[in-house]
C-alpha positions as CSV (number, residue, x, y, z in Angstrom):
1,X,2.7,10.0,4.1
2,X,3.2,8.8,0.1
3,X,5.5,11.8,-0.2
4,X,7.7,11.4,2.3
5,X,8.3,7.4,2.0
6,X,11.7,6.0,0.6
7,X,12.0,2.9,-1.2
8,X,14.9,1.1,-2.9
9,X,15.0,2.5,-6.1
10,X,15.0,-0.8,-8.0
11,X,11.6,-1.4,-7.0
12,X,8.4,0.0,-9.1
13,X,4.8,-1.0,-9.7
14,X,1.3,-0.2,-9.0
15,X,-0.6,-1.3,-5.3
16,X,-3.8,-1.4,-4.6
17,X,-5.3,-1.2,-1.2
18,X,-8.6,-2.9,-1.0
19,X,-10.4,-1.8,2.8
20,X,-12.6,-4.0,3.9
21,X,-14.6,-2.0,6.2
22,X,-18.1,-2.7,8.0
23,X,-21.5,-2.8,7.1
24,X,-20.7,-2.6,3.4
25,X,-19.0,1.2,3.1
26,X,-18.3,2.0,-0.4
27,X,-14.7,3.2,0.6
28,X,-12.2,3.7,-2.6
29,X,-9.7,1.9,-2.6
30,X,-6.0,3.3,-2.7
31,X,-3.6,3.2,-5.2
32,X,0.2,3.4,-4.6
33,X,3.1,3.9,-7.2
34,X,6.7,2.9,-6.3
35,X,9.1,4.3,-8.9
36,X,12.4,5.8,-8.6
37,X,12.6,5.3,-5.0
38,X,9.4,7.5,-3.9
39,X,5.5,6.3,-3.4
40,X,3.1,8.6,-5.7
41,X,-0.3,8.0,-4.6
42,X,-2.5,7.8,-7.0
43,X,-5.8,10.3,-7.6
44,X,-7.2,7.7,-9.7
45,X,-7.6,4.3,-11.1
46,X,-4.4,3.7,-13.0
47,X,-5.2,2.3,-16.7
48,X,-2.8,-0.6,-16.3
49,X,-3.7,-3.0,-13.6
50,X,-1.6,-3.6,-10.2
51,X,0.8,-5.4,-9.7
52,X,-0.2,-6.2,-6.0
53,X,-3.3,-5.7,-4.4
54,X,-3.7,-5.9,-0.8
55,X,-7.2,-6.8,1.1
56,X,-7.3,-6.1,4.8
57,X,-9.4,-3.8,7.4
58,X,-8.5,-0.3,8.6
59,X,-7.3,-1.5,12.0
60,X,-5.1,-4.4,10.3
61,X,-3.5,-1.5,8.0
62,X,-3.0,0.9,10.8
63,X,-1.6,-2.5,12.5
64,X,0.8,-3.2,9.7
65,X,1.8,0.3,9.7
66,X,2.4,1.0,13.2
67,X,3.3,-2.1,14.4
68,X,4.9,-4.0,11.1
69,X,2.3,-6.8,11.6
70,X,-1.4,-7.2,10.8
71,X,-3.3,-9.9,8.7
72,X,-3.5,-8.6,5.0
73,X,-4.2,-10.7,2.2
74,X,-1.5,-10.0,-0.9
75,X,-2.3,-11.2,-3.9
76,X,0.1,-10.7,-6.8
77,X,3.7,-9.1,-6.4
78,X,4.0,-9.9,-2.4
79,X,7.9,-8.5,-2.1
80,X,6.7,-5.2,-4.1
81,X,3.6,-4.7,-1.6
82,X,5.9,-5.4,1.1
83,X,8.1,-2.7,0.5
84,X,5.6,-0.2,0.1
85,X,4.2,-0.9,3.6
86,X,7.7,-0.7,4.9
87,X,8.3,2.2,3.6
88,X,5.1,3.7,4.6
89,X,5.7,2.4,8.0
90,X,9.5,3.7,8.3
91,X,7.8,7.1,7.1
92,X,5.3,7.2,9.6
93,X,7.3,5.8,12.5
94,X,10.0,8.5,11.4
């Protein structure tokens, strides 16, 4: 979905998506680039830290995805984190 998301090209930084999920699942968690109006995601840990990372559930993400609402905690750059999952969800929705 990463490849195929547009985002104003004035926006760039590093998300992290941080699934909760139950009973303790040792999920990775994701790791988004905005640059240059495109979304990379990420195979790895990026060596600089985020600049927003996002904590929410699967259903909450497919929720903020699908239906541009869902409860995610944002901590750090909340417009940049934002964007990404409008992007994402303009992609998807597409």
């Amino acid at each position: 979905l990463a490849p195929v998301a547009r985002i104003p090209e004035p926006i760039a930084g590093i998300c992290q998506l941080h699934l909760d999920t139950p009973r303790g699942a040792d999920d990775p968690d994701i790791y988004l680039a905005a640059r240059a109006g495109h979304i990379l995601a990420l195979a790895d840990v990026p060596a600089a830290p985020p600049e927003a990372v996002a904590h929410t559930t699967p259903e909450a993400l497919c929720d903020a995805l699908l239906l541009r609402e869902g409860p995610i905690t944002i901590s750090g750059n909340q417009p940049l984190l934002a964007a990404v999952i409008a992007a994402l969800s303009t992609a998807l929705l597409a």
